[in-house]
N, C-alpha and C positions, 0 to 999 in steps of 0.2 A: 237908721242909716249909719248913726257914727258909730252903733256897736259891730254893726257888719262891718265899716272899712279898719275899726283895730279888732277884728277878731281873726281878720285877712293882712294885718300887719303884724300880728303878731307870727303867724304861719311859717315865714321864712328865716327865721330865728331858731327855729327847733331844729334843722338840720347844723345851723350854725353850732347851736350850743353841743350836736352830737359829736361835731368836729372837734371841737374845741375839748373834750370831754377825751380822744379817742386820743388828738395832739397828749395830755395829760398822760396819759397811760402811753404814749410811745416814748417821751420822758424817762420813763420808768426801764424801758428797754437800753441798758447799757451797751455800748457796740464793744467787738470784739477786741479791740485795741485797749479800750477804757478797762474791761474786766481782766484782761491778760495783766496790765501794768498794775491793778491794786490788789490782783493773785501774787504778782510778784514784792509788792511792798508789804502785805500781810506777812509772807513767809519771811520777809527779810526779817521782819521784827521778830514775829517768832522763834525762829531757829538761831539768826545770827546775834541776835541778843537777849532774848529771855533763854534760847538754850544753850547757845557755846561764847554767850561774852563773859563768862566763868574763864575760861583758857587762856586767852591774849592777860584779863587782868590777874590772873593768878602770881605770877612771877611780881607783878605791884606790888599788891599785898602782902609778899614775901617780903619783900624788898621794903614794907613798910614796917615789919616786925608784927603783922598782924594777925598774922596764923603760920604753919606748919607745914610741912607735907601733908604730915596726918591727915591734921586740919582740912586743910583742901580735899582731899580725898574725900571723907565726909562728907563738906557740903555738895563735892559731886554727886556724890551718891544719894543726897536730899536730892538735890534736882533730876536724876535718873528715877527715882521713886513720884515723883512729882506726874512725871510724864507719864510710866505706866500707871499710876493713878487717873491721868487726865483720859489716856486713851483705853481704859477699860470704860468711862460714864459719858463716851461718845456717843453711844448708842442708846441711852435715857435721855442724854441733852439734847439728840436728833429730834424725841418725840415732844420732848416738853418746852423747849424753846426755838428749835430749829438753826438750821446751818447761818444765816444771818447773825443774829442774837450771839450766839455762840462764838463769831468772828468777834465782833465789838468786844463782847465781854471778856472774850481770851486775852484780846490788845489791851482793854485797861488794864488786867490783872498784871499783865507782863510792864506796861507803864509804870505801873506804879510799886512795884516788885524791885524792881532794876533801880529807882529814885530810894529806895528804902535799902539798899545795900549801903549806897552811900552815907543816909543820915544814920545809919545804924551802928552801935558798936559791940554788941551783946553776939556773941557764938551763937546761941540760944537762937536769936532772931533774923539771924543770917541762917542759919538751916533753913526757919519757917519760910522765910524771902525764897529761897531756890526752890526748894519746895510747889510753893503757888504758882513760882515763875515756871515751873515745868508742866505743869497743872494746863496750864495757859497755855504753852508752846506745845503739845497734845492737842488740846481742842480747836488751836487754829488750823497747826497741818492739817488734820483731818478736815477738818468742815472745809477750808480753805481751798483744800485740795479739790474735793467733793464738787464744792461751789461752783470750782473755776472751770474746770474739765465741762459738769457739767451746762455750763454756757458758752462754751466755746465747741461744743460737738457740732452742734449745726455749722461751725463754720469752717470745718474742715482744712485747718490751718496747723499743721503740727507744731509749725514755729513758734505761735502763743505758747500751745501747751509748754513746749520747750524755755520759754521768757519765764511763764509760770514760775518753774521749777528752780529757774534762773534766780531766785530771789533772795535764796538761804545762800549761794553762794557769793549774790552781790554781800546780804548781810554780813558775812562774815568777812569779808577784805573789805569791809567800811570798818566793820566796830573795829578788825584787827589791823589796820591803817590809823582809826583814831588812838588807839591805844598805843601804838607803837610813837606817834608822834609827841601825846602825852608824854612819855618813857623819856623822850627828848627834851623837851620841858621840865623833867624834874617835878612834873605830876604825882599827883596822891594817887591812890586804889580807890579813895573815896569820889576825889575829882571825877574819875574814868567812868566811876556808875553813876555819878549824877549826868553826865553829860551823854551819856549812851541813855539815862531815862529823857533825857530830855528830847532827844532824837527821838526815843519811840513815841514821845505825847506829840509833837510834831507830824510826824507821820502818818499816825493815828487818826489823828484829825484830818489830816489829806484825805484819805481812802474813806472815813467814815461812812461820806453819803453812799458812794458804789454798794456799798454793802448792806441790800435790806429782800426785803422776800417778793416782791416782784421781778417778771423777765422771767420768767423759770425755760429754759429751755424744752422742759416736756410739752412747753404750748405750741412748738414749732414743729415737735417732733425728733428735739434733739437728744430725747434721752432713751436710749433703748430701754424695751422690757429686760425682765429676769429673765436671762439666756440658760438655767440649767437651775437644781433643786437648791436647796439654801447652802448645803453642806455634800460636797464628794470630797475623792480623793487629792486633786486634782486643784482644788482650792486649802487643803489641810497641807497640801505637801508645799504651795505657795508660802503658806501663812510660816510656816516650819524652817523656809528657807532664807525668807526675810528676817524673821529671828536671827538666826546664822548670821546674814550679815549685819545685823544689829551688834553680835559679839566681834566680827572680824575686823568691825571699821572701829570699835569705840578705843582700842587700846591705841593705835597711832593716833585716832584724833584728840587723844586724851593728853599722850605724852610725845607728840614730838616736840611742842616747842620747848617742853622741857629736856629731852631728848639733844637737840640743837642748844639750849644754854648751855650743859651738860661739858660742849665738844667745844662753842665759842660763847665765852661769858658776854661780851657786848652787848648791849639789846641793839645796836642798830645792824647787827648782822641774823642772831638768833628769834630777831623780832620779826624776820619777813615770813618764819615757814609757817605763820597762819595767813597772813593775807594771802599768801600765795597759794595756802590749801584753797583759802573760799574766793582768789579768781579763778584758779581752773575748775573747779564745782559751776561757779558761773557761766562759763564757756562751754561745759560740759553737754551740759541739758542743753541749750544750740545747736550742736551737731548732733547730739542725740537725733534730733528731731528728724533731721535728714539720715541716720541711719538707718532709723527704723525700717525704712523701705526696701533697705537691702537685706537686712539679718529678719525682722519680725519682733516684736518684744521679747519673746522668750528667750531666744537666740542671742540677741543684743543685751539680755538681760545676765545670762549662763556669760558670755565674754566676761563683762566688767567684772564681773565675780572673779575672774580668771588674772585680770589687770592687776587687780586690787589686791587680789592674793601676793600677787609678786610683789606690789609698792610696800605691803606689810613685812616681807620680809626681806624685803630690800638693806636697810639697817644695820638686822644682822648679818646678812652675809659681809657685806663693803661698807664698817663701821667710817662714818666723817662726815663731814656736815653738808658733803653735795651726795654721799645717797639719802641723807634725812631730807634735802629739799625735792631730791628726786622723789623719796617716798610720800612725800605731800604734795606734790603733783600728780602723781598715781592714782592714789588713794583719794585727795581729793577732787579728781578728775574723774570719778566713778561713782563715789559715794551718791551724790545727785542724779547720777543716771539712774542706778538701782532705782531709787527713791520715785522717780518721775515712773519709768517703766513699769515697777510695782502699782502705782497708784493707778496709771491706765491698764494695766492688765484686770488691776479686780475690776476697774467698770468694765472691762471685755468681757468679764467672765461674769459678774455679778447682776450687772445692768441696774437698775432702781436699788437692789440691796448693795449698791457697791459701798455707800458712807458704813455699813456694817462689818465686811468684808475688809474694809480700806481703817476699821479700829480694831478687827484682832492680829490685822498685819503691824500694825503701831503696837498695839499690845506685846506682839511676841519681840518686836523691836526693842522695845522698852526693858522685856524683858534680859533679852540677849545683852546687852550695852550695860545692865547692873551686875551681869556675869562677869564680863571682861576685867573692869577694875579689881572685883573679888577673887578673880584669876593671879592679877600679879601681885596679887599681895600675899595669897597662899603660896605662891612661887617663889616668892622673896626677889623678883627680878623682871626684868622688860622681856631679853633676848626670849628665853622659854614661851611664855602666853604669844609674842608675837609669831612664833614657829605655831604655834597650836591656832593661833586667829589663823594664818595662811591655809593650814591644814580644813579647819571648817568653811573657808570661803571656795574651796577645789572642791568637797563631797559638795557644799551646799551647789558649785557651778554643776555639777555633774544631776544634783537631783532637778534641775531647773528645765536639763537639757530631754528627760524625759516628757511626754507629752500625753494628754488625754486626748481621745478623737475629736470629741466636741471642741478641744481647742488648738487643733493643726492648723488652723487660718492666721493664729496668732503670733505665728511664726516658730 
């Protein structure tokens, strides 16, 4: 008798613990707001301080007798090789540790990358620093980008995507805000990277949980299949254009603010044309969101190309420091669009191979952007490569504006 009344009390505990099991795993399902906002803190870190907190502290470091022009160039050009390092083993780190892993470990590397600029004083290990630190800002965008898109498909909210994308541009008019105020302070170059690492280990650890391999959106249905063969036309002429704008955007983002010192030595006037590149980049992707419905990606992709062309040469035509702020307004008011539109187009086009598609687009990126610098130097001058960057961002808008059949829906 007492083994039958607990073998009948035990009975209604099994649906319990199946609940309580099923509660567990819906835990696991991040909601669409949560993933948007630690899409957009990933990128902040990535982009606006493992890849462009080089820029805002550059003029620092000048200004601490720490390096050169030269110099600078350089270490840019470690951190451009970084990245196209980072974004050719996107697609070995997809299979071997997955888009999760790959976020985390992008964000330590760039953490503790950025803390080691500061305590460092060797050339030598400031290259290796940007280096890794690019390495890092590579394998977040992508996975990042990858990640977020695809968890947010099911929920058919282009606003997120557009928040997403919104991250690199908050990054960069944070770090390039704190650095300017630094500047005011009578701050070190050292100061500005330990306290920009100290943000990203901060941050890092916000977002950390969001980011692990359950919730997959393919379980709801939100990931499309492969929409076409791995490789046409049509995806090579994408990859080829983004490149393009890889070369068109790195030479203003490289040198206006120097560009703006140039014209007013103050840092409290020459210091604003990068926060105010990375709030219009921020604002950018926002309305992106609601164009897309009128133009289509490709169409709204071919425009900014168009914008962007003119902020680049903006400069030269109406040399003085309200077209260089004009041309960081342009210019950074498009570059994130690109970037966002590119990343949703290869998942339109690619579907499940999109993180593949979404690294040789970084890849030629990468590639483009270590041209540019190499441009003015062979040049001996800004004026010329920014005529030639306009010039590639008009063929690259004109090849965009061609269309395959399979992808007329695309806009």
């Amino acid at each position: 008798m007492m083994r039958a009344w607990h073998s009948e009390s035990m009975r209604p505990r099994e649906p319990f613990l199946a609940e309580a099991a099923d509660g567990r795993q819906a835990t696991r399902e991040r909601s669409p707001g949560i993933v948007a906002l630690a899409g957009l803190a990933a990128l902040a870190v990535a982009m606006g301080i493992g890849r462009f907190a080089f820029t805002p502290i550059l003029p620092m470091m000048q200004a601490d007798g720490r390096i050169s022009v030269a110099d600078g160039g350089w270490l840019a050009s470690a951190n451009y090789l970084g990245y196209l390092i980072g974004a050719t083993s996107v697609s070995v780190l997809a299979r071997r540790i997955g888009p999760a892993v790959g976020i985390r470990v992008g964000l330590l590397v760039i953490a503790v990358t950025t803390l080691g600029m500061g305590m460092d004083d060797h050339f030598a290990g400031w290259a290796a620093l940007r280096a890794l630190a690019g390495i890092g800002s590579a394998v977040v965008l992508v996975f990042a980008s990858s990640w977020s898109l695809e968890r947010l498909s099911a929920a058919r909210r282009p606003l997120l995507n557009g928040t997403v994308f919104a991250g690199v541009g908050v990054g960069i008019a944070v770090a390039g805000s704190i650095c300017l105020a630094l500047m005011r302070w009578n701050a070190t170059a050292a100061q500005a990277w330990i306290a920009l690492g100290v943000l990203s280990i901060v941050v890092t650890a916000a977002i950390w949980a969001v980011f692990d391999s359950h919730g997959s959106a393919s379980r709801t249905g939100g990931t499309p299949r492969s929409t076409a063969r791995r490789w046409n036309k049509d995806r090579v002429r994408l990859v080829i254009c983004y490149g393009a704008f890889g070369f068109g955007y790195i030479i203003p983002s490289t040198f206006l603010p120097a560009m703006a010192r140039f014209v007013i030595p103050n840092p409290e006037v020459f210091g604003w044309a990068w926060p105010l590149f990375g709030a219009a980049a921020a604002v950018s992707t926002l309305l992106a969101a609601f164009a897309t419905r009128f133009f289509g990606l490709r169409r709204l992709m071919a425009l900014s190309h168009v914008v962007m062309a003119f902020g680049v040469a903006l400069p030269v035509w109406l040399p003085g420091i309200h077209a260089i702020m004009l041309s960081a307004l342009l210019v950074g008011g498009t570059f994130m669009v690109i970037t966002l539109l590119g990343m949703q187009e290869a998942r339109a086009m690619a579907g499940i191979d999109a993180a593949s598609l979404m690294a040789a687009m970084t890849a030629a990126f990468a590639a483009g952007q270590i041209a540019g610098p190499l441009c003015v130097s062979y040049l001996a001058g800004v004026s010329a490569p920014l005529l030639l960057a306009c010039l590639v961002l008009l063929t690259s808008a004109a090849g965009l504006a061609r269309r395959s059949p399979q992808n007329v829906s695309n806009g």
